[in-house]
C-alpha positions in Angstrom: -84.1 10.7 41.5 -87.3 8.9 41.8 -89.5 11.3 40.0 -86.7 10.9 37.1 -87.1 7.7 36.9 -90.9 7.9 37.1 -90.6 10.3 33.8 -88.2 8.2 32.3 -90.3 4.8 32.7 -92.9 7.2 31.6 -91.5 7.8 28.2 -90.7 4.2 27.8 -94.2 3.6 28.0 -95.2 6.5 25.5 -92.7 5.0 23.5 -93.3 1.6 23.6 -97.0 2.2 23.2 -96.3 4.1 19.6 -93.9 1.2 18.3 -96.4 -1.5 19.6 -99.0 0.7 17.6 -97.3 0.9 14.4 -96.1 -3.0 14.5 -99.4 -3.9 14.8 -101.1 -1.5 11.7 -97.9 -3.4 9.6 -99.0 -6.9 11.1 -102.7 -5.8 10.5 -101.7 -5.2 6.6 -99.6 -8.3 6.5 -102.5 -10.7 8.2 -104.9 -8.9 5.0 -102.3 -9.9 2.7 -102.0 -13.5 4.3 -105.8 -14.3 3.9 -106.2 -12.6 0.8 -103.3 -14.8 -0.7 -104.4 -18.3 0.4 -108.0 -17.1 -1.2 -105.9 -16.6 -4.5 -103.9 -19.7 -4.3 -106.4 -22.0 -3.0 -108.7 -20.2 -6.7 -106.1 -20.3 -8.7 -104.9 -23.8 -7.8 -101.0 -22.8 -8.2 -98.2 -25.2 -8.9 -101.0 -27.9 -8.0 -100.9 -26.6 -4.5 -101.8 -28.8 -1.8 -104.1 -26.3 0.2 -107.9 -26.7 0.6 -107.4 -29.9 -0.5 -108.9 -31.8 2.3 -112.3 -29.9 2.8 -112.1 -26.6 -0.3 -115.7 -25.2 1.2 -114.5 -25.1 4.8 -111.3 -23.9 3.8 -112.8 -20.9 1.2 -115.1 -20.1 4.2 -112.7 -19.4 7.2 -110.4 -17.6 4.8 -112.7 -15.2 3.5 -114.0 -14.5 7.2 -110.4 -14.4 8.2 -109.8 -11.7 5.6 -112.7 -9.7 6.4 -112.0 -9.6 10.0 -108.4 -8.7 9.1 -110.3 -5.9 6.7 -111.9 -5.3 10.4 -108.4 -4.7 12.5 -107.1 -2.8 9.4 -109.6 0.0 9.7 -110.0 -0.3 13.4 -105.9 0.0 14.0 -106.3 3.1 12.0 -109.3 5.1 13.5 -108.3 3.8 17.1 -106.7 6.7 19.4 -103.2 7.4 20.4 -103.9 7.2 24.1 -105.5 4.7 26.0 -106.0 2.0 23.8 -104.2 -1.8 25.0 -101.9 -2.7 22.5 -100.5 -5.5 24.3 -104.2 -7.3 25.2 -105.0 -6.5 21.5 -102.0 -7.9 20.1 -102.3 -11.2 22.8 -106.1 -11.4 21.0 -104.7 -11.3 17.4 -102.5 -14.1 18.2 -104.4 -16.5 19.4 -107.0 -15.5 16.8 -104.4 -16.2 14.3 -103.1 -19.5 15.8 -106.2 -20.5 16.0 -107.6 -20.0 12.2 -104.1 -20.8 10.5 -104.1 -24.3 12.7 -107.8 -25.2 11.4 -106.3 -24.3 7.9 -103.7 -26.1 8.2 -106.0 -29.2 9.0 -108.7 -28.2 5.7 -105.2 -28.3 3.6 -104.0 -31.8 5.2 -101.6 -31.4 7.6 -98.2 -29.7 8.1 -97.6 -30.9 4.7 -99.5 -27.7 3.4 -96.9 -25.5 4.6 -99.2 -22.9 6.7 -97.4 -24.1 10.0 -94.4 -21.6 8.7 -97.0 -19.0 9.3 -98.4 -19.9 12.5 -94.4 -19.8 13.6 -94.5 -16.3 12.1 -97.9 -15.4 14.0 -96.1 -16.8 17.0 -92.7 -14.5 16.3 -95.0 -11.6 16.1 -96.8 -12.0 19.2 -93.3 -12.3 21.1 -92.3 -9.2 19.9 -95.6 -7.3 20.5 -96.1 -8.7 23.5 -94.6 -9.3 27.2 -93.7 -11.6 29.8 -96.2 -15.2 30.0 -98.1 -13.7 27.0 -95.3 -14.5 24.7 -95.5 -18.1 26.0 -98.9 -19.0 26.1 -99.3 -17.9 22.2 -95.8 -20.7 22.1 -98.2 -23.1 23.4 -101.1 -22.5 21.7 -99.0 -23.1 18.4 -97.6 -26.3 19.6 -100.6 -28.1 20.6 -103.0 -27.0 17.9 -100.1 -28.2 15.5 -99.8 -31.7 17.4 -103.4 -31.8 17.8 -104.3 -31.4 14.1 -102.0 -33.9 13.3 -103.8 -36.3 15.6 -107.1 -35.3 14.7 -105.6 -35.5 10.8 -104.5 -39.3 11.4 -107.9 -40.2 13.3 -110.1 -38.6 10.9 -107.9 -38.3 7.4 -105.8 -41.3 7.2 -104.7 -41.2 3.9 -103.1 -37.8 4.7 -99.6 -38.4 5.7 -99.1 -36.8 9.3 -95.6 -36.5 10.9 -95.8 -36.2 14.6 -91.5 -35.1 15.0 -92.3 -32.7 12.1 -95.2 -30.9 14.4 -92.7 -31.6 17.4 -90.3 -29.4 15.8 -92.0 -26.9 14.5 -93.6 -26.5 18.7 -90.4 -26.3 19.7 -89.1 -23.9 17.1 -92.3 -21.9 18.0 -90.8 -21.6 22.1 -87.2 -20.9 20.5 -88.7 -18.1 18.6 -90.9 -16.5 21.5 -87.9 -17.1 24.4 -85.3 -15.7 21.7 -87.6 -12.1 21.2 -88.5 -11.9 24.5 -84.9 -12.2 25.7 -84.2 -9.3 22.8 -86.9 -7.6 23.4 -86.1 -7.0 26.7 -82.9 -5.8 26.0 -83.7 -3.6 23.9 -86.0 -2.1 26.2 -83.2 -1.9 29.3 -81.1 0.0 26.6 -83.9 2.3 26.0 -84.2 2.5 29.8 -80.4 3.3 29.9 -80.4 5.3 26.9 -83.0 7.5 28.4 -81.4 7.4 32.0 -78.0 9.3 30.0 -79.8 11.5 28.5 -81.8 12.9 31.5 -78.4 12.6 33.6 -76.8 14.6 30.5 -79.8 17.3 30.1 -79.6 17.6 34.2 -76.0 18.2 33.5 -76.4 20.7 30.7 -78.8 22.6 32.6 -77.1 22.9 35.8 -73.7 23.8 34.0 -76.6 26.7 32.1 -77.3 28.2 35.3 -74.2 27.8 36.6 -72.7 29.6 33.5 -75.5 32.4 33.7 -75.2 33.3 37.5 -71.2 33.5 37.2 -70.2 36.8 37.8 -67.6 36.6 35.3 -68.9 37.1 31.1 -68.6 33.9 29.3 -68.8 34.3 25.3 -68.2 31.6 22.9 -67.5 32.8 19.3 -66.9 30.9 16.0 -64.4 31.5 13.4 -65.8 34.5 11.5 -66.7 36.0 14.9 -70.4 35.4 15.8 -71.2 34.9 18.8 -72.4 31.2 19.6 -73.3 31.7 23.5 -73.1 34.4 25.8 -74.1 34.6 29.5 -76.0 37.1 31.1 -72.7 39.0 32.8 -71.3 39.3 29.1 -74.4 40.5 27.9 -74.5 43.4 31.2 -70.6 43.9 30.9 -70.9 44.6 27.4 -74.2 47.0 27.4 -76.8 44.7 25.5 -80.2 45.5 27.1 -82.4 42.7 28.7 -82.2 39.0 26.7 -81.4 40.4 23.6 -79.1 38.4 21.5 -75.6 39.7 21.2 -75.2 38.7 17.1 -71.7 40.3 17.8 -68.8 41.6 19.1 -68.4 45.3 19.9 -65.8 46.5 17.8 -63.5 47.5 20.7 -63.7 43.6 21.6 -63.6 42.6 18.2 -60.3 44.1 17.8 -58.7 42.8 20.8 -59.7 39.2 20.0 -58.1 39.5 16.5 -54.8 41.2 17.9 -55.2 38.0 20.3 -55.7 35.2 17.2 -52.3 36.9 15.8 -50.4 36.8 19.1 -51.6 34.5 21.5 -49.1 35.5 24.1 -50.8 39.3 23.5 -52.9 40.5 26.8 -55.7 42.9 26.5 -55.8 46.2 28.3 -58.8 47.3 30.1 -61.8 48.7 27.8 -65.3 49.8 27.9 -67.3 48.2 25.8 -70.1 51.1 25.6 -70.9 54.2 27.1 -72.2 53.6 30.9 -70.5 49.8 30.9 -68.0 49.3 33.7 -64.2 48.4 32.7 -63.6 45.3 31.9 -60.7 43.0 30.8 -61.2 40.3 28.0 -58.8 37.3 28.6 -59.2 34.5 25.8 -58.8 31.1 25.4 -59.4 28.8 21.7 -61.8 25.9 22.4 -59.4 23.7 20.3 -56.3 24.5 21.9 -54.7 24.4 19.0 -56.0 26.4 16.7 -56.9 29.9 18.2 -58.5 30.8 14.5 -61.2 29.0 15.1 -64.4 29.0 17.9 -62.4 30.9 20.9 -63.6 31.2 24.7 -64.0 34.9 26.0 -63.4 35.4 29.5 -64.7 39.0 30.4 -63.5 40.5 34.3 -65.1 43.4 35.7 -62.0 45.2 37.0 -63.7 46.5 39.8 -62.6 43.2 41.8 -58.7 43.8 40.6 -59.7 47.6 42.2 -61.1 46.0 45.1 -58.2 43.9 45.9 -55.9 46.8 45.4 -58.0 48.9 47.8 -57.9 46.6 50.8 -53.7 46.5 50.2 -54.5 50.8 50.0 -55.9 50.1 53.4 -54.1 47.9 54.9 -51.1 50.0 54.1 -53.1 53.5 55.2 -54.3 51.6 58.8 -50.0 50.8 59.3 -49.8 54.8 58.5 -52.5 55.5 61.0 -51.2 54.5 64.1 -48.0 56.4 63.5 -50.0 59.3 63.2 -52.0 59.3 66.1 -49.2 59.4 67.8 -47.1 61.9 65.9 -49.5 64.2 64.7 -52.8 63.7 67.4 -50.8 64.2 70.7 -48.6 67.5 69.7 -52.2 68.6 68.0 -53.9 67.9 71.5 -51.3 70.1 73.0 -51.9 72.9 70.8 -55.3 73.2 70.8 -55.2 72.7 75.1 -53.0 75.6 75.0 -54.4 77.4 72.8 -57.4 77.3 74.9 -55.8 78.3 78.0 -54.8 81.3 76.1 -57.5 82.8 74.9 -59.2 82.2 78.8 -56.0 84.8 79.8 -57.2 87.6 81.5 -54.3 89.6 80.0 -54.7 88.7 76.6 -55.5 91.5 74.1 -58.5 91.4 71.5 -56.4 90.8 69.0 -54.6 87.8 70.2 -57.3 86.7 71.5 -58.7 86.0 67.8 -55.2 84.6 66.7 -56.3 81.7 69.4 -59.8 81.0 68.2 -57.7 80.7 64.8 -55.3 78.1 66.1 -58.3 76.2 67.3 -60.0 75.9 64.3 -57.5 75.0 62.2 -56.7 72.5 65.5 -60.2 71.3 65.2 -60.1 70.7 61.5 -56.7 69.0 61.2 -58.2 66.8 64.1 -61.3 66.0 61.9 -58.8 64.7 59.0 -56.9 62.4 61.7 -60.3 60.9 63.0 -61.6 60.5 59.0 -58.0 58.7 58.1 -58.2 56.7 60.8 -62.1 55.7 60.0 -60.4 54.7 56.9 -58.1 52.8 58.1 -60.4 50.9 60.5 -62.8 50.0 58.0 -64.1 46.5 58.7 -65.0 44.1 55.6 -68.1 44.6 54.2 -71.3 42.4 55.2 -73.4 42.9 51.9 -76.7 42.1 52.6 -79.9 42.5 50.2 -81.7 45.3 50.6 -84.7 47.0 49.4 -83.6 49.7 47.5 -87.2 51.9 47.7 -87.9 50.8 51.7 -84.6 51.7 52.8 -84.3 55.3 50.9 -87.4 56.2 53.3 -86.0 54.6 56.7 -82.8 56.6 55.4 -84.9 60.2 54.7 -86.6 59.4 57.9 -83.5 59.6 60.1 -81.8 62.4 57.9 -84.2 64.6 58.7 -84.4 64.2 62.2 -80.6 65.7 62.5 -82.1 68.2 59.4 -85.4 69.0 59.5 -85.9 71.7 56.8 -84.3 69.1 54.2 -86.8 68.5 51.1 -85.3 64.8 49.7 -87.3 63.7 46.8 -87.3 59.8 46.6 -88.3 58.1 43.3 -87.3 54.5 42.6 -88.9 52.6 39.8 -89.6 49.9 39.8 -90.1 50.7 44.2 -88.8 46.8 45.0 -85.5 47.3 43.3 -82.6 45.2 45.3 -79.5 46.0 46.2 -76.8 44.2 47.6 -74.7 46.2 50.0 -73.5 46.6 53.6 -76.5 48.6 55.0 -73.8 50.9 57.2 -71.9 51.7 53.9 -74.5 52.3 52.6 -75.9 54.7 54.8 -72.6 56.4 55.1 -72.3 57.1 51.3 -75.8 58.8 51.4 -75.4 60.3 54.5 -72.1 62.1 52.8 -73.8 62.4 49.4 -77.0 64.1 50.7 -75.6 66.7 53.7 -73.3 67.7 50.5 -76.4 68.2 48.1 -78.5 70.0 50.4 -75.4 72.4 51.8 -74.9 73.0 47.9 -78.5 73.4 46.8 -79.3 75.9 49.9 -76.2 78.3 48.7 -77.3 78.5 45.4 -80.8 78.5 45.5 -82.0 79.1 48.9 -83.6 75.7 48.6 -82.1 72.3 50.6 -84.0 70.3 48.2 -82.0 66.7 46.9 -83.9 64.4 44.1 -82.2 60.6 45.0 -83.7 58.6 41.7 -83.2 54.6 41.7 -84.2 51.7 39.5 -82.5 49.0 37.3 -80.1 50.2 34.0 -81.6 48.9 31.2 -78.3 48.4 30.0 -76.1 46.7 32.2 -78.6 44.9 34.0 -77.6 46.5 37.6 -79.8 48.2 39.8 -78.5 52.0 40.7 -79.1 55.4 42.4 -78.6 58.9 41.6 -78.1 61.7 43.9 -78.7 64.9 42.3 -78.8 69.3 43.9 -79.9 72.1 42.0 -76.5 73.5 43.2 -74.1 75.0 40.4 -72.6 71.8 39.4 -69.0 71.4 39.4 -66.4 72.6 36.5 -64.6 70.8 34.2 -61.3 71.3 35.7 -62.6 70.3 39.1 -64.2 67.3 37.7 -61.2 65.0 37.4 -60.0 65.8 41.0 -63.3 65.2 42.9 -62.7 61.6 44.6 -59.2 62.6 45.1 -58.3 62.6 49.1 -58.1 65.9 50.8 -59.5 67.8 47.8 -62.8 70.3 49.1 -64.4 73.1 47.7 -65.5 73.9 51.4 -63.3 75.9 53.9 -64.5 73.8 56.6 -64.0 70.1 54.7 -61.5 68.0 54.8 -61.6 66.4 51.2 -62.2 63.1 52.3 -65.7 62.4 52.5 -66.1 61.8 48.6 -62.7 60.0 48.5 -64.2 57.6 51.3 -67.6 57.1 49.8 -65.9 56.2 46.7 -63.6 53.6 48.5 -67.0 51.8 50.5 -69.0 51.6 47.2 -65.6 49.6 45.7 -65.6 47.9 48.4 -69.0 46.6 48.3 -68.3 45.7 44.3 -70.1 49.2 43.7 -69.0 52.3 41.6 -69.5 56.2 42.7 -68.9 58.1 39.5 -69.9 62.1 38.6 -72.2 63.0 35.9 -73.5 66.3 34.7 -77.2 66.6 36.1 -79.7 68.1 33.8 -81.1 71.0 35.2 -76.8 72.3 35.4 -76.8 70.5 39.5 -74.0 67.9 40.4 -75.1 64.5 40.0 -73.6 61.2 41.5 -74.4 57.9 40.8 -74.2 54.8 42.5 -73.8 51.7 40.2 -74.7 48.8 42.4 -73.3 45.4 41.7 -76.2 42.4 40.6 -77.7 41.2 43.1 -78.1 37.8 42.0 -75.0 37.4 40.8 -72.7 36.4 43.3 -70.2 33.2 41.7 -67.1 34.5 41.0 
């Protein structure tokens, strides 16, 4: 607050300073035009006119030096520089200067008669206004006793001048009227300046926290006019609808475009879920018309990353799954632990041929695996919220290579993240979990088709979307078309020892963390999954 107000008075100052300057190069040129004009009038002798009358070679004298100094403060005022020059000591100097040389003019021309004491008043009007505070007065008081002393000195020295002691009374006091009057609006003109100013730095504070506040909202803002250019767009709308970086967005992708006019017919109309480009997430577009009555002309685009509305949908999927849990441990996990115990005993028998004896290994396998798909359902279900953290996208890929091959050693995990201080926000467990999943499933699928457990995990920031991400790709044979759409589906495996949850969970932590896991086609023909982090910096919603 203190260092606004220092600015503020500041800019007063700067201001006040410029106006000051440019009143006194007007008052310069009309103190030129002043001197010069008594010169003419007292040569020409207009209208019989009065002035000069008393002494013409005195008078002719102190106005032609008057007009030559005023020549002077002409060229001076114009050559002088912007800064650091004292307008208000230079204006206090011109005053009494020009009190001073209209007053002995006003003696030379005899008296108030002459009519020059309406310009000492203006010399005094000036001053008030150029100047501040006891300056203003002092140049009063200068006016009104040189204009009651001339008079005296007139009636001492000049006594067949007529003098008027009330006239030169008046006039004094006319003289303090004038100074106390522009001070007194001077002043408040400067405390509305002052005020003035104050709004408009409250109001720029304003519009820039609102900015920031409008550009760190998770949700996309776009305001477009009538013919559907786009007037302001925050940097969520830009990411949610694919435009790289700051570039502008001139307008609307068409598949928005299209929804907002269906909208300006029907305002009732809701759009459905879109993608706005290739590699965007799904959004949803709600509008509303910045004059609420007129949706034809600017309108207010609202754009939602549906990945909350899937987020808030999975912890209900969770919550219902943890309820389904418990009934299965206790229908399904005790009658499983009797099976396997007596299958066990079994194949120990003494009695027991060779081939029942294999029949029992069989029961405990598929024991042991229907056991691994009660303890992964009830993982699920005991998932605790997220903690999303910031993390170090390139730092944390080698703590995680570090410790994943320390349970397998003859890995080969090739890390490349660009740029290597890339953040992430996540829950560091869920995170590790997803890659833990992702990787064992890369190298297990790389090593049976090549011979080779190598894994290529590639991070960085989409210069699309603005979020950072990580790719996960094996030099297995890729997965088919048909298998493709059934991946992240729960108990789906291509392995006869899986148990089809461990993409299906990965998928559910990374929505969970506002994070999508998706499948793409790698290059070299391998699987490739990608995580699409959320942004980091982005975290209003």
């Amino acid at each position: 607050m203190l260092a606004h107000r220092a600015e503020i008075l500041d800019e007063i100052e700067r201001r006040r300073y410029a106006l000051n300057l440019s009143l006194l190069k007007i008052y310069s040129y009309y103190r030129l035009l002043v001197g010069l004009g008594l010169a003419v009038v007292f040569q020409q002798n207009v209208m019989g006119s009065a002035i000069g009358q008393l002494d013409p070679v005195a008078f002719l004298r102190l106005t032609l030096l008057y007009s030559l100094l005023n020549v002077v403060s002409v060229i001076f005022l114009q050559v002088v520089p912007r800064r650091h020059f004292h307008t208000q000591l230079f204006a206090t100097a011109l005053g009494i200067y020009d009190i001073v040389v209209l007053t002995a003019l006003m003696y030379f021309s005899g008296g108030l008669g002459s009519g020059i004491g309406l310009l000492v008043l203006v010399s005094v009007a000036t001053g008030a206004i150029l100047v501040t505070g006891r300056r203003a007065l002092l140049l009063a008081s200068l006016a009104a006793i040189g204009m009651l002393y001339q008079e005296l000195y007139l009636s001492l020295t000049a006594p067949q001048y007529p003098y008027d002691y009330f006239q030169a009374g008046v006039l004094g006091a006319l003289c303090f009227g004038a100074a106390l009057a522009l001070q007194y609006l001077s002043q408040r003109v400067r405390d509305n300046d002052i005020r003035a100013l104050t709004q408009a730095a409250e109001l720029s504070d304003l519009e820039q926290v609102n900015r920031q506040i409008i550009q760190r909202m998770r949700t996309g803002i776009v305001v477009v006019d009538a013919a559907n250019h786009v007037r302001m767009a925050n940097q969520s709308a830009r990411a949610l609808l694919g435009v790289p970086g700051q570039d502008d967005l001139a307008r609307l992708p068409a598949v928005l475009e299209r929804h907002l006019e269906a909208w300006r017919q029907d305002t009732e109309r809701r759009a459905a879920p879109f993608h706005a480009a290739p590699g965007t997430p799904e959004i949803r577009a709600n509008f509303s018309a910045v004059r609420s009555d007129d949706p034809s002309a600017d309108v207010t685009i609202f754009l939602e990353d549906t990945s909350e509305v899937q987020q808030q949908a999975q912890q209900l999927k969770l919550a219902a799954l943890g309820r389904l849990s418990a009934s299965i441990a206790h229908e399904i996990r005790n009658p499983l632990g009797a099976i396997s115990h007596a299958a066990q005993l079994l194949h120990e028998s003494q009695v027991l041929e060779t081939g029942d004896r294999r029949l029992t290994e069989i029961i405990r396998d598929h024991c042991k695996r229907m056991n691994g798909v009660v303890e992964n359902v009830l993982e699920t279900s005991r998932r605790r919220p997220p903690s999303p953290v910031r993390l170090p996208l390139g730092s944390h890929l080698a703590e995680f290579v570090t410790a994943f091959r320390d349970a397998s050693a003859d890995a080969q995990i090739c890390v490349n993240v660009d740029p290597y201080d890339t953040e992430v926000r996540i829950d560091k467990g869920h995170l590790d979990q997803v890659l833990t999943n992702l990787v064992s499933n890369a190298v297990r699928h790389s090593r049976e088709h090549t011979g080779r457990p190598i894994v290529h995990l590639r991070g960085g920031i989409d210069s699309r979307t603005e979020r950072p991400f990580l790719t996960v790709i094996d030099e297995g044979p890729g997965v088919s078309e048909d298998m493709e759409k059934h991946l992240f589906e729960p108990f789906f495996t291509t392995a006869r020892s899986g148990t089809g949850l461990g993409l299906y969970i990965s998928r559910e932590l990374c929505e969970a963390n506002q994070a999508r896991l998706t499948y793409e086609r790698a290059d070299g023909g391998g699987a490739c999954f990608r995580i699409t982090f959320s942004h980091p910096d982005r975290i209003i919603a």
